[in-house]
Biopython code that builds the backbone (N, CA, C, O; Angstrom):
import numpy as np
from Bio.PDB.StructureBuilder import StructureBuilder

atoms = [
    (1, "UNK", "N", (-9.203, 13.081, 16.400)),
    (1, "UNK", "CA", (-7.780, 13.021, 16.150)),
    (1, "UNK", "C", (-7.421, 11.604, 15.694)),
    (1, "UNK", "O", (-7.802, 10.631, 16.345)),
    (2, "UNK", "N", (-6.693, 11.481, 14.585)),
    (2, "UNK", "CA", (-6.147, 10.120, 14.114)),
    (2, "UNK", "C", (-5.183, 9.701, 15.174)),
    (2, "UNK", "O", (-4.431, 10.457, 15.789)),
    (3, "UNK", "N", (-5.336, 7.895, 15.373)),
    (3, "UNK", "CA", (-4.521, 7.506, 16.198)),
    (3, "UNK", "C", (-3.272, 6.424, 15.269)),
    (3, "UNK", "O", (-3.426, 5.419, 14.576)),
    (4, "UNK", "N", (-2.093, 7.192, 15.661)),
    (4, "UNK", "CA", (-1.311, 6.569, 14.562)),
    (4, "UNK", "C", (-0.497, 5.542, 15.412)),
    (4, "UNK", "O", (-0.019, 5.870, 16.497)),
    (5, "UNK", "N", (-0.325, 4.044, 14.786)),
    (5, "UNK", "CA", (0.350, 2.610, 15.293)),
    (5, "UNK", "C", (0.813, 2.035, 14.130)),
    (5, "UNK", "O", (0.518, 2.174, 12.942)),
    (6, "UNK", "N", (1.802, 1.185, 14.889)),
    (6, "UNK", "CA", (2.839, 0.480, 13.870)),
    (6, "UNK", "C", (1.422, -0.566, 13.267)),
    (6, "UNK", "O", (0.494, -1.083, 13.889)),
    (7, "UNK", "N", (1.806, -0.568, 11.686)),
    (7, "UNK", "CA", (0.504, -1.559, 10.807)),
    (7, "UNK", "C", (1.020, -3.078, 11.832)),
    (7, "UNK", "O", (1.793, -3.341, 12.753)),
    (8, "UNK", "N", (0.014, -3.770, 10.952)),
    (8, "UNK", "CA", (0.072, -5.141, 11.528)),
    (8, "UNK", "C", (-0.343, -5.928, 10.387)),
    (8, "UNK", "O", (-0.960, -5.377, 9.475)),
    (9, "UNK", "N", (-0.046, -7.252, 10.342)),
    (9, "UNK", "CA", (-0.757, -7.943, 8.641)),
    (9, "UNK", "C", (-2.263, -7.941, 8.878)),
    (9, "UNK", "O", (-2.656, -8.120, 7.725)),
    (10, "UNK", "N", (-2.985, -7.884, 9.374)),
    (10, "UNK", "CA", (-3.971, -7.331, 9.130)),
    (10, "UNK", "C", (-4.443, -5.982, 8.600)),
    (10, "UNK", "O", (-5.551, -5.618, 8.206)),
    (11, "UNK", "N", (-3.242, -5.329, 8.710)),
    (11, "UNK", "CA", (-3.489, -3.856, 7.302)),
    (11, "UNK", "C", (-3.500, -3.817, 6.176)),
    (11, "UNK", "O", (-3.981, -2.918, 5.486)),
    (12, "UNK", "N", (-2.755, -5.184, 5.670)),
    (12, "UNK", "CA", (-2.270, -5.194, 4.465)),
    (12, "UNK", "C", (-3.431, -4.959, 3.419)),
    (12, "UNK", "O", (-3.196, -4.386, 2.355)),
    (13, "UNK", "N", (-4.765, -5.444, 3.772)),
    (13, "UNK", "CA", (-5.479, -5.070, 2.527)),
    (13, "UNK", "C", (-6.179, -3.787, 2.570)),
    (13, "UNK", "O", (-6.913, -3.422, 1.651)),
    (14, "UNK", "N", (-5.923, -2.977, 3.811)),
    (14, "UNK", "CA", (-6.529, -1.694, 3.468)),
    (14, "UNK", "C", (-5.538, -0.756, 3.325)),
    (14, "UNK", "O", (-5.963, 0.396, 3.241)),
    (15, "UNK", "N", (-3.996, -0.934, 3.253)),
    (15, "UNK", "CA", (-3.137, -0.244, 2.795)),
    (15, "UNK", "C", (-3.109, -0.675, 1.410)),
    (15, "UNK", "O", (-2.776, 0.250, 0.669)),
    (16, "UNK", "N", (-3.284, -1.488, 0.965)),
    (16, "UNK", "CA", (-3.169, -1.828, -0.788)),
    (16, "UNK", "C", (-4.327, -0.823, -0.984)),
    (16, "UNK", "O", (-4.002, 0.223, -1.545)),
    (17, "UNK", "N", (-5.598, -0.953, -0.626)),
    (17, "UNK", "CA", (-6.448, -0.389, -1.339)),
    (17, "UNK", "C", (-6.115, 1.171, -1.502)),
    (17, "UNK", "O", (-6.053, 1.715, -2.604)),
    (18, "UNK", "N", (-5.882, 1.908, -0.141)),
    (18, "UNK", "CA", (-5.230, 3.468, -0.432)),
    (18, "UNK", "C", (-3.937, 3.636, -1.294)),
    (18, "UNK", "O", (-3.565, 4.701, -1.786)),
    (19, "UNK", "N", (-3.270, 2.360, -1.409)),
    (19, "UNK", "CA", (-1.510, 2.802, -2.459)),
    (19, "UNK", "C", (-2.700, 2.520, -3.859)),
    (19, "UNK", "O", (-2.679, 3.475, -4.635)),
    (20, "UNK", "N", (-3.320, 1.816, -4.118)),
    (20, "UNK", "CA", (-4.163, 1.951, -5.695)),
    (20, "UNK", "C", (-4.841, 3.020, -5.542)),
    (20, "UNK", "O", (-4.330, 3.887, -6.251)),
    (21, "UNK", "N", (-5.711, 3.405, -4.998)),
    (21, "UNK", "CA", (-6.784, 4.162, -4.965)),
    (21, "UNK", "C", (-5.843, 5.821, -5.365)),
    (21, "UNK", "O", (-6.043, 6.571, -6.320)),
    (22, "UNK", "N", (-4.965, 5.941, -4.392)),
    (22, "UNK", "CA", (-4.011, 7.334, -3.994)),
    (22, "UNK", "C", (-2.968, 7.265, -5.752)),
    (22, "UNK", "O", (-2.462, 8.259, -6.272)),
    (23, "UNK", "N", (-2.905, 5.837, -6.320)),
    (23, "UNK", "CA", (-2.206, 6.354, -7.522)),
    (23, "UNK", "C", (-2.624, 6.625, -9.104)),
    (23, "UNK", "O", (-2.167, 7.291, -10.033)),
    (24, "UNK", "N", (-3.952, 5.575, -8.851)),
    (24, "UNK", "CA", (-5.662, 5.889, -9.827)),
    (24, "UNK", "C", (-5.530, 7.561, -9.884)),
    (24, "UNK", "O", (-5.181, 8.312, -10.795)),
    (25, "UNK", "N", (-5.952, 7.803, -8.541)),
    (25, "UNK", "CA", (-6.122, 9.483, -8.353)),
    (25, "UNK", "C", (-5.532, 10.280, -9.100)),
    (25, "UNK", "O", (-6.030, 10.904, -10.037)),
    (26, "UNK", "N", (-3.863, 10.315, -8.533)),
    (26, "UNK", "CA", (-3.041, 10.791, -8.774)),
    (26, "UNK", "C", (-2.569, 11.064, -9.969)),
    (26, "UNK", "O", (-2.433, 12.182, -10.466)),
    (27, "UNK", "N", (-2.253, 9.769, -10.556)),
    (27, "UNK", "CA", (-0.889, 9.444, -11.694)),
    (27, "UNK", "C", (-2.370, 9.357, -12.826)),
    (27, "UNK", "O", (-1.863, 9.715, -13.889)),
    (28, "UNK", "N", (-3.705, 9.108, -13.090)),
    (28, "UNK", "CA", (-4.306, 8.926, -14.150)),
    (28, "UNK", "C", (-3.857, 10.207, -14.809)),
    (28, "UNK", "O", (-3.707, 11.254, -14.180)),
    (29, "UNK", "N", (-3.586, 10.037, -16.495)),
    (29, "UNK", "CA", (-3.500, 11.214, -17.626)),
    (29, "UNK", "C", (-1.906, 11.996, -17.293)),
    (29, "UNK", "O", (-1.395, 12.993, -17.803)),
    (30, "UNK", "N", (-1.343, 10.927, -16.062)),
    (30, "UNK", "CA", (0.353, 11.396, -16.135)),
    (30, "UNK", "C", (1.008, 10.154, -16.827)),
    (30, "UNK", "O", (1.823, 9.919, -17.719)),
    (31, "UNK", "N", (0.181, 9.456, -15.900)),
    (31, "UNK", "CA", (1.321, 7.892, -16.644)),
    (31, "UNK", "C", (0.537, 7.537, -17.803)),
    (31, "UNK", "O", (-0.395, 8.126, -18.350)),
    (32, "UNK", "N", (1.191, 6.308, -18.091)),
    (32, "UNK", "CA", (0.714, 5.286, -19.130)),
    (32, "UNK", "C", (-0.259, 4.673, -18.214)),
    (32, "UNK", "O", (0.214, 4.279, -17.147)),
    (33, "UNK", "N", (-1.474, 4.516, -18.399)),
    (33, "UNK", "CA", (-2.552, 3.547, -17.478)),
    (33, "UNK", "C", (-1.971, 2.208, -17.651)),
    (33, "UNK", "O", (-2.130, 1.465, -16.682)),
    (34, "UNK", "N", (-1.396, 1.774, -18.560)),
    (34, "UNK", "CA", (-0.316, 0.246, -18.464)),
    (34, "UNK", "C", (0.247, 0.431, -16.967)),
    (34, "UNK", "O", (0.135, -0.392, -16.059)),
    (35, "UNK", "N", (0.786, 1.506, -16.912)),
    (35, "UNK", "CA", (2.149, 1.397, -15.565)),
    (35, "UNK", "C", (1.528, 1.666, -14.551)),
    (35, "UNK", "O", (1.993, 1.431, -13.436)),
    (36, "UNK", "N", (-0.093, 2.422, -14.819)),
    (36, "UNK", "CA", (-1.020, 2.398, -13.205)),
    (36, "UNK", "C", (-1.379, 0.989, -13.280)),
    (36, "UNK", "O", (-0.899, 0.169, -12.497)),
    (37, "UNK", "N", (-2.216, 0.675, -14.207)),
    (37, "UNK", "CA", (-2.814, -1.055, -13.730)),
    (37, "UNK", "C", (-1.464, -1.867, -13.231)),
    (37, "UNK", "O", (-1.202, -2.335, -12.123)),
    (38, "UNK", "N", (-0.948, -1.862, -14.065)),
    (38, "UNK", "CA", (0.016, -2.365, -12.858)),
    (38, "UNK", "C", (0.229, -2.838, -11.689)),
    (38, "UNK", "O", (0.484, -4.016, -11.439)),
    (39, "UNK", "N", (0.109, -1.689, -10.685)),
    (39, "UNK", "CA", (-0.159, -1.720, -9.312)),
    (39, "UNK", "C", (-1.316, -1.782, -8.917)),
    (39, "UNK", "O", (-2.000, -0.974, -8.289)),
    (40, "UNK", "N", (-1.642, -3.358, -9.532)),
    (40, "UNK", "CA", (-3.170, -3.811, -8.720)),
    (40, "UNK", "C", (-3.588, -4.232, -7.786)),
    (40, "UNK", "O", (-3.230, -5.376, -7.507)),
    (41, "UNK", "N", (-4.357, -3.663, -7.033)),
    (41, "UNK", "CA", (-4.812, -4.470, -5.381)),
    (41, "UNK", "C", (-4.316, -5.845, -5.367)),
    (41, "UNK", "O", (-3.893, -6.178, -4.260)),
    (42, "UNK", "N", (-4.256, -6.598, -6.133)),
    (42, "UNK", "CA", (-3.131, -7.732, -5.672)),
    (42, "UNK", "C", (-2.429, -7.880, -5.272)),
    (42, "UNK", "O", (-2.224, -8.379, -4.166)),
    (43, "UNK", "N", (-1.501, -7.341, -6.337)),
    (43, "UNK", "CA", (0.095, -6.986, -6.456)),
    (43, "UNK", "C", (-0.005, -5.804, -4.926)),
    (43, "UNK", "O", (0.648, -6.268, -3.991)),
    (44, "UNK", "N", (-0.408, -5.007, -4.733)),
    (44, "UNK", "CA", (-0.486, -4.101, -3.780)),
    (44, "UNK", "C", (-0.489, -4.897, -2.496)),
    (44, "UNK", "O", (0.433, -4.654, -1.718)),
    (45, "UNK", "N", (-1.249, -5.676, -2.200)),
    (45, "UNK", "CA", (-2.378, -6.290, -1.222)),
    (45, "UNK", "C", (-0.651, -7.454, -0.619)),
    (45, "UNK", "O", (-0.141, -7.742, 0.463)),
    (46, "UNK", "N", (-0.332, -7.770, -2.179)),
    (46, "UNK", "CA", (0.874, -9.128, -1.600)),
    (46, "UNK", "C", (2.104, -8.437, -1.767)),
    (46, "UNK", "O", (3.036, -9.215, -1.970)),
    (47, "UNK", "N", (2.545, -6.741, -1.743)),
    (47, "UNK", "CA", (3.536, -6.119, -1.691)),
    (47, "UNK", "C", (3.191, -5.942, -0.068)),
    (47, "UNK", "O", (3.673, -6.842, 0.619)),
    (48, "UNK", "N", (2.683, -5.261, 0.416)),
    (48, "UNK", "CA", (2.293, -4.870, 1.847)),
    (48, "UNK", "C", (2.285, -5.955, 2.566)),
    (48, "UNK", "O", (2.890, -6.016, 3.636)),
    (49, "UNK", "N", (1.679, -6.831, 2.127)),
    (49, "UNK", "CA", (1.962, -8.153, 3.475)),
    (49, "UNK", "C", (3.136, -8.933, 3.540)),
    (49, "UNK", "O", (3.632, -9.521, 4.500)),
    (50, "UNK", "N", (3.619, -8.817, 1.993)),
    (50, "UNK", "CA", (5.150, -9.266, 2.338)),
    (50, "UNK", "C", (6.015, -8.426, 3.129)),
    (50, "UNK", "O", (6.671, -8.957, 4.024)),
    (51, "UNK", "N", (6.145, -6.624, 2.829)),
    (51, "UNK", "CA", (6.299, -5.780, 3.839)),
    (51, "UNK", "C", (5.982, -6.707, 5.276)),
    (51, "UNK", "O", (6.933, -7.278, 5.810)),
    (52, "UNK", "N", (4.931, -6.793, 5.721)),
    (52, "UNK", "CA", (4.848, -6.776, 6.901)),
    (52, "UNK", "C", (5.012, -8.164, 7.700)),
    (52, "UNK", "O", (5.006, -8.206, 8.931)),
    (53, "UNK", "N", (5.169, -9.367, 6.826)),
    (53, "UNK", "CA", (5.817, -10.047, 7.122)),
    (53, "UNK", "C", (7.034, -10.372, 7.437)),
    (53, "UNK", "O", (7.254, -11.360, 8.138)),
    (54, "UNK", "N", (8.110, -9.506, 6.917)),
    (54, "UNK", "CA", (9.561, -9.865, 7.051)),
    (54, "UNK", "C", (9.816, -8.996, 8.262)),
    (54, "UNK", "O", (10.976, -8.919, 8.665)),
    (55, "UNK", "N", (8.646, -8.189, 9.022)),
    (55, "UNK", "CA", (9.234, -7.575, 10.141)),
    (55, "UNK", "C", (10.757, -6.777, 10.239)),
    (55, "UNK", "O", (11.374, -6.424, 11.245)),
    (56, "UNK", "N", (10.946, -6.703, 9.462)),
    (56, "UNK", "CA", (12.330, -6.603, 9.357)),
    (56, "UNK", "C", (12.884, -4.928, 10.556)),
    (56, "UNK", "O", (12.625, -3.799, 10.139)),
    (57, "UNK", "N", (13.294, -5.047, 11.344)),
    (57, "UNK", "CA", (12.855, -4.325, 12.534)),
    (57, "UNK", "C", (13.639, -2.795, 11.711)),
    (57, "UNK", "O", (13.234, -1.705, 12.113)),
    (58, "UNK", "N", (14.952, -2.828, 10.365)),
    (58, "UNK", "CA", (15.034, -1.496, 9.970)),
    (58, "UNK", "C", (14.149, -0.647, 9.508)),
    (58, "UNK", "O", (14.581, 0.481, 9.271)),
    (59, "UNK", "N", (13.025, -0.854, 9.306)),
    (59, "UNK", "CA", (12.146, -0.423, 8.432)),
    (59, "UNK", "C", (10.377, -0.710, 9.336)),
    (59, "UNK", "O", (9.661, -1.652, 9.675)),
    (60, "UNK", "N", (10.386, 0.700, 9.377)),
    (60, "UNK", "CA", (8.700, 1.195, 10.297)),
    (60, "UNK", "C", (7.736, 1.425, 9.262)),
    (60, "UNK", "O", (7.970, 2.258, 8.386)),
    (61, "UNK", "N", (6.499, 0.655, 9.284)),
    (61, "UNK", "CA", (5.399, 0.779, 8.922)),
    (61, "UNK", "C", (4.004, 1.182, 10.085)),
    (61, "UNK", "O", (3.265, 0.534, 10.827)),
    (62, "UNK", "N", (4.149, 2.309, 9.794)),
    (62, "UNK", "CA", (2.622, 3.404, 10.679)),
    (62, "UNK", "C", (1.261, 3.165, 9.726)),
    (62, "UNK", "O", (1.501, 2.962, 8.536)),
    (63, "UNK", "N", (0.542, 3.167, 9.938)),
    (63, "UNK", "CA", (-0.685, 3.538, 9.839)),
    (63, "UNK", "C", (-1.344, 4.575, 10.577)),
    (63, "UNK", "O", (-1.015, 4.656, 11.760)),
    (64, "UNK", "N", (-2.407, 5.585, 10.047)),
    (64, "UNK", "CA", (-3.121, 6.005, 11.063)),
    (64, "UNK", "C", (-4.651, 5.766, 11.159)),
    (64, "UNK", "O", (-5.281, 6.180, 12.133)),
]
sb = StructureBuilder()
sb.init_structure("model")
sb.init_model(0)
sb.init_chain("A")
sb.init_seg("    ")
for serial, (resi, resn, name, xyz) in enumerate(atoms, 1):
    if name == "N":
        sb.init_residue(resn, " ", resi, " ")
    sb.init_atom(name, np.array(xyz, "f"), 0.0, 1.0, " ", f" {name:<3s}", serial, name[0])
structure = sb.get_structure()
């Protein structure tokens, strides 16, 4: 059984890798591959840790 907890910045780079990986999958031969590369494990990697830096207590980030 998955055990699901609030992320922590230490998620941040394995939640980037599933938001690329899950939109590679997904969106290839829907989008423009311009607008997938885009959202590169970087950009991903320093979207999520800024997420999880501002704590910002309206807004829950789970992992499982």
């Amino acid at each position: 059984m998955a055990r699901i907890r609030r992320a922590v910045l230490a998620d941040a780079a394995a939640m980037a890798a599933v938001h690329v990986a899950s939109w590679e999958s997904t969106y290839t031969g829907v989008l423009p591959a311009s607008y997938i590369a885009e959202r590169s494990l970087a950009v991903r990697h320093a979207f999520w840790r800024d997420r999880l830096i501002e704590n910002d207590p309206a807004i829950c980030i789970f992992v499982a």
